[in-house]
N, C-alpha and C positions, 0 to 999 in steps of 0.2 A: 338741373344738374349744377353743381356746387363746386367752381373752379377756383385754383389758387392758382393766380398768373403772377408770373414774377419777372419784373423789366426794370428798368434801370434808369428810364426817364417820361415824364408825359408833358406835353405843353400846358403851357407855356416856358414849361421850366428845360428847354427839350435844345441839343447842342446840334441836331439832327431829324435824320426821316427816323429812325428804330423810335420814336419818343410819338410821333403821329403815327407811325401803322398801328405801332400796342392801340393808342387810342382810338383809333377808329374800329378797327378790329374787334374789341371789348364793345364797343359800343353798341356793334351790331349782333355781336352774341348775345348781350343782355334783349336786344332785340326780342329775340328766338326764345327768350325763358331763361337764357343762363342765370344762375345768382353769382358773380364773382367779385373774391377778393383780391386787390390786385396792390402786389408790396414793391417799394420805390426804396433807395438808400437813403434819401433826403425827409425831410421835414419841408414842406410846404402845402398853402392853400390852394384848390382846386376845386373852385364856388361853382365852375358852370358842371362839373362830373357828377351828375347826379343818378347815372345810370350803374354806379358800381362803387364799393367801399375800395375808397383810395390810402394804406397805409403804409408808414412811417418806419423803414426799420432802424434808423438812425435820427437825429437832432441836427445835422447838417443843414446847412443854407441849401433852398435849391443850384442843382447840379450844372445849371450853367453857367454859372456865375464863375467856376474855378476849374471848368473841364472835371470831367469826370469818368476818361477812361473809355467813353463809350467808344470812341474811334482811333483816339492814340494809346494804343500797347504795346509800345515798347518801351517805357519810363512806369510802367504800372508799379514797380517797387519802391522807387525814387520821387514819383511827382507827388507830392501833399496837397491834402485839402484843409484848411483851417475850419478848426471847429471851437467856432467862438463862444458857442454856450459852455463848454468845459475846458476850453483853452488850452487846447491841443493839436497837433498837426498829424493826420491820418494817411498813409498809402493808401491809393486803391486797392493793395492787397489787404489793407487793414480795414477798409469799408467792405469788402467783401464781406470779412470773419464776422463782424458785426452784423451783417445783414442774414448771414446763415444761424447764427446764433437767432437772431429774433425770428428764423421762420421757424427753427426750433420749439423756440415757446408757444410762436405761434399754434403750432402742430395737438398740443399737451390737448388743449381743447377745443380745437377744429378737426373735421376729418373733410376735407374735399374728397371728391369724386375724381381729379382728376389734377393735375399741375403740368402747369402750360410754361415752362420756359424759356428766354427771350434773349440768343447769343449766349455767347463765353461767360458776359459777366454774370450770369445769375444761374450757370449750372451748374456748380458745385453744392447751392443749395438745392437744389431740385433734385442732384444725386443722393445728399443728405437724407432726403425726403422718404426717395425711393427704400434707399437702405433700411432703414430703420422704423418706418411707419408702412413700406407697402404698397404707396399710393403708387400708381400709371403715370408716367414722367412723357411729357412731349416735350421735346426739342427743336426750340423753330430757330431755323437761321436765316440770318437776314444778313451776313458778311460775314466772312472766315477767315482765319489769321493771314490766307494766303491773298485774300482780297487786298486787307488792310496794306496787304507789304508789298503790292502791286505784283503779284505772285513769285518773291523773291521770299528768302528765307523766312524773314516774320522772326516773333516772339517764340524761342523752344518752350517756353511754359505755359504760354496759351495754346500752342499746338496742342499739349498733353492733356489739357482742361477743355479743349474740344472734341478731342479724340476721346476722353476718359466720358464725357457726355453724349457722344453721339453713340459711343455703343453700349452704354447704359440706358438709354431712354427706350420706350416700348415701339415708338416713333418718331421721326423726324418729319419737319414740314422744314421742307426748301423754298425762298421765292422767285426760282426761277427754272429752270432746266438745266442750266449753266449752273447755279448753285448744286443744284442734286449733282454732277457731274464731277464739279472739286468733290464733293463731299467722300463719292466713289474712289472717285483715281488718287486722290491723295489719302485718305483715312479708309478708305476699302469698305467700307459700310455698304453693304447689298444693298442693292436698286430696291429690294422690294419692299424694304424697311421704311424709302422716302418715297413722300408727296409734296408736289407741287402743287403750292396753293399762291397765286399772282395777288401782290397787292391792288390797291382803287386808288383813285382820286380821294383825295383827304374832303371829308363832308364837308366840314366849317368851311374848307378852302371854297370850294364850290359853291356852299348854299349863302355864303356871305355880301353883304353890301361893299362892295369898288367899283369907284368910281379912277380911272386916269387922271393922274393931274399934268400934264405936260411942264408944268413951271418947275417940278421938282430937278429935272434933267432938261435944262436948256442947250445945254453943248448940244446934247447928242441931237436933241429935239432939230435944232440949228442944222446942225450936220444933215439930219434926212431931210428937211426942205428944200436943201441944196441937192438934193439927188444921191445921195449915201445912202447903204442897205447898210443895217445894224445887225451886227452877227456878234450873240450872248450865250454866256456857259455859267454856269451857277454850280458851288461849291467848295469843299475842302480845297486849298492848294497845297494838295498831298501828291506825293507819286502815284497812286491806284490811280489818278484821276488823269493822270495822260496830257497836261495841260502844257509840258515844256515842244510835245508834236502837235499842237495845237498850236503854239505862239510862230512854230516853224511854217506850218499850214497858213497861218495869216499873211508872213510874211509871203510866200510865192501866190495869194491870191490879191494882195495887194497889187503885185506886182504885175499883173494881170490886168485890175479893176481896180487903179486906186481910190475909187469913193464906197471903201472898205471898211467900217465903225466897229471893233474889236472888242467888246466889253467881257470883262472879264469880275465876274460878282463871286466875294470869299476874301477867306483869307484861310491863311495855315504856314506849313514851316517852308515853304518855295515862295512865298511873295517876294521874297528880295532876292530870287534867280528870274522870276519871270519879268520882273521891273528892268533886271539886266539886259536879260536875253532883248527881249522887246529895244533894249537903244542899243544892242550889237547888232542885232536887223536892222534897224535904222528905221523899223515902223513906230518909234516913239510917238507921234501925231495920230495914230489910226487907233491909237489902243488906249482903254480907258480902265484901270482896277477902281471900286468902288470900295473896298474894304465889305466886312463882313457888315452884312443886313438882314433884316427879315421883317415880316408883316407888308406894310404896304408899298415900303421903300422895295422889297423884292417884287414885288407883284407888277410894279412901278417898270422895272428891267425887262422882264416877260411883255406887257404892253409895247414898250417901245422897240421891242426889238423885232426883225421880219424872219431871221434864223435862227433855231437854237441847236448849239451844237451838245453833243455827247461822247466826250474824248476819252472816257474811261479806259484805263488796261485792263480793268474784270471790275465789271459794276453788276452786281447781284440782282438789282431789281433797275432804280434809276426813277425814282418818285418825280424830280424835276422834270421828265419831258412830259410828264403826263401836266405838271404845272404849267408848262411853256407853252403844250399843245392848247389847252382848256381856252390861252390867251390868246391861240390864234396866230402862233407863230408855225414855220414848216420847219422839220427835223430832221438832224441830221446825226446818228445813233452808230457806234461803234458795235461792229458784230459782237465782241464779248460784253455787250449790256442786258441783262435778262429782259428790260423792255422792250427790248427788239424783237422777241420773242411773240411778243403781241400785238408789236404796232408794227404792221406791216409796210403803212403808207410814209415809209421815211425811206429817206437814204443813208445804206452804211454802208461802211468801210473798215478793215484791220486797220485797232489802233496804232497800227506803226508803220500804214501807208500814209507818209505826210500828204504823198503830188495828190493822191486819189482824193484826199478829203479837201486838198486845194480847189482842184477839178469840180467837184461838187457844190461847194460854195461858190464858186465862179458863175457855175453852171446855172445855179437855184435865182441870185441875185440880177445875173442878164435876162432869166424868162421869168416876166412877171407872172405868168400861164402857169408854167411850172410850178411858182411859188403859190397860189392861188389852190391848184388841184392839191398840191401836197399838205395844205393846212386844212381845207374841206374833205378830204378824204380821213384823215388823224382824227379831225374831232370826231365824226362817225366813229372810228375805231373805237378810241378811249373810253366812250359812253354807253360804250356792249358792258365795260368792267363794274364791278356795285362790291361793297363791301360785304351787300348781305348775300350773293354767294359765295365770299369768303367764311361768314360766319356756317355757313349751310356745311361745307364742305369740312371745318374745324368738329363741328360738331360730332358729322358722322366718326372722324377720326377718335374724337373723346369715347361716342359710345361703341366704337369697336373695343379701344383700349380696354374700356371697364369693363365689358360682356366679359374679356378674354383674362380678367383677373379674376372676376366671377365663377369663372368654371374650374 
């Protein structure tokens, strides 16, 4: 089967999780036979993807170098991307045009079987597609405008370009139950339209050589030899992410157990409220931001830490605890995170019970018993998940699509 998958990022060049599930996801449909071509807005090398043609619909640097829209929309008219091979400065609205325009051409002399599209930013060409060529449009969401805005108003133009895609497509793939769920009650899109298909543990992340190095993080290392539980959250510090009832949550469980290590790994437009917040609690010594990381310096965080929390106010899927679990930390998952959905062996809480999520880290860190059963029972869980039931289940959805354009 001959798919045009159209996403917006792949690693390394990836400002996020939507940049890892495309790739792993593809990886394991080529698996199964797929042929796919798969179109990015950027221009960059990708030497280890050798399972699938990775194209170019622009000349741009890759997309993390200047943001790229994938998570912040609400500047999508206003933020530019410099494009120094023609020396120009692009909106994401203008990287869009460009990017529909070349699946245009793409299209003259391609006929996929089927187009797989990835979020907001790439359904407009995939509508394009449908429109005018015919082809079976899937629609997979991986976060919705009302995610991004921690389910307050959001972007009114992304609203209309997910709304204008979700009921254009032949299908929608949600990643989680929770996502299928916005997708109903806010855009009214019939349940029977969407499937739930749960993301995996990212392969590379899994199948790769790490090793701990404790010298990288001596503080905190210090800190636990001393009798301190390290409690870590990893991500945007955006409001979808719940982070400022999180900072409040550290504070009453310090308060409780001051040998309380608060790591806080990211960055985003709330770093300079939660840096505040954190010396108006007066937990300024318990909390540690790392600025934004990734590769081993993240992996490095998930080692050293004994808790990982998951403070989201609507997290659609929640790729980190499955990172955090894999490391052998025990988790702690807000009811509105679509992982919670599959990882039973955690504790959750409504993201806007602080005392409750207080209580629970208080809880996990006094019983080492606790802490033990709840990391040994996670890893089990996590390792039911494989990407190539993801492809299994993608697939059937393809060749339903195509049967039913067939007839």
């Amino acid at each position: 089967m001959k798919i045009l998958m159209l996403g917006w990022e792949l690693p390394p060049h990836n400002s996020g999780g939507l940049g890892v599930a495309c790739l792993n996801m593809a990886r394991a449909l080529a698996k199964e036979g797929a042929d796919i071509d798969f179109v990015l807005p950027y221009s960059a090398e990708h030497p280890h993807v050798k399972f699938m043609h990775v194209l170019s619909a622009t000349s741009l640097d890759p997309i993390y170098r200047f943001g790229g829209g994938s998570y912040d929309s609400l500047n999508i008219s206003e933020k530019n991307i410099p494009d120094y091979k023609e020396d120009r400065m692009l909106s994401i609205r203008e990287v869009q045009e460009e990017y529909s325009k070349y699946v245009e051409k793409y299209l003259i002399d391609s006929h996929p079987d089927v187009i797989h599209a990835h979020d907001w930013l790439t359904f407009e060409a995939g509508m394009m597609a449908k429109k005018k060529h015919h082809i079976p449009l899937i629609a997979h969401v991986h976060a919705t405008e009302f995610d991004r805005s921690g389910m307050r108003v959001g972007n009114p133009l992304i609203h209309e370009i997910e709304y204008e895609g979700l009921m254009m497509a032949d299908k929608i793939i949600a990643v989680s139950e929770a996502t299928k769920r916005i997708i109903y009650e806010k855009y009214h899109i019939p349940l029977s339209k969407i499937d739930v298909v749960y993301n995996s543990l990212d392969e590379d992340y899994e199948k790769s050589d790490y090793r701990f190095e404790k010298d990288l993080y001596n503080y905190a290392n210090d800190l636990k030899n001393d009798g301190y539980i390290v409690v870590a959250t990893v991500g945007r510090f955006t409001i979808q992410k719940g982070l400022k009832n999180l900072m409040k949550a550290a504070a009453l469980a310090i308060s409780k157990n001051p040998k309380l290590l608060f790591v806080f790994a990211g960055d985003g437009e709330e770093r300079n409220e939660l840096i505040e917040l954190a010396a108006e609690l007066g937990i300024s010594k318990n909390v540690i931001f790392t600025g934004f990381i990734r590769g081993k310096k993240l992996r490095d965080i998930y080692s050293i830490a004994d808790i990982f929390v998951m403070s989201s106010i609507s997290e659609p899927f929640g790729l980190t605890a499955l990172e955090a679990a894999h490391h052998g930390d025990a988790l702690i998952l807000t009811k509105q995170s679509g992982i919670s959905e599959i990882i039973w062996s955690a504790m959750t809480y409504d993201f806007w019970d602080v005392k409750k999520l207080a209580d629970e880290i208080v809880a996990i860190a006094g019983n080492p018993s606790l802490m033990d059963t709840l990391r040994d029972d996670v890893r089990a869980e996590y390792q039911q998940i494989s990407w190539d039931e993801v492809a299994k289940k993608c697939l059937s959805i393809y060749n339903k699509v195509a049967k039913h354009k067939r007839k």
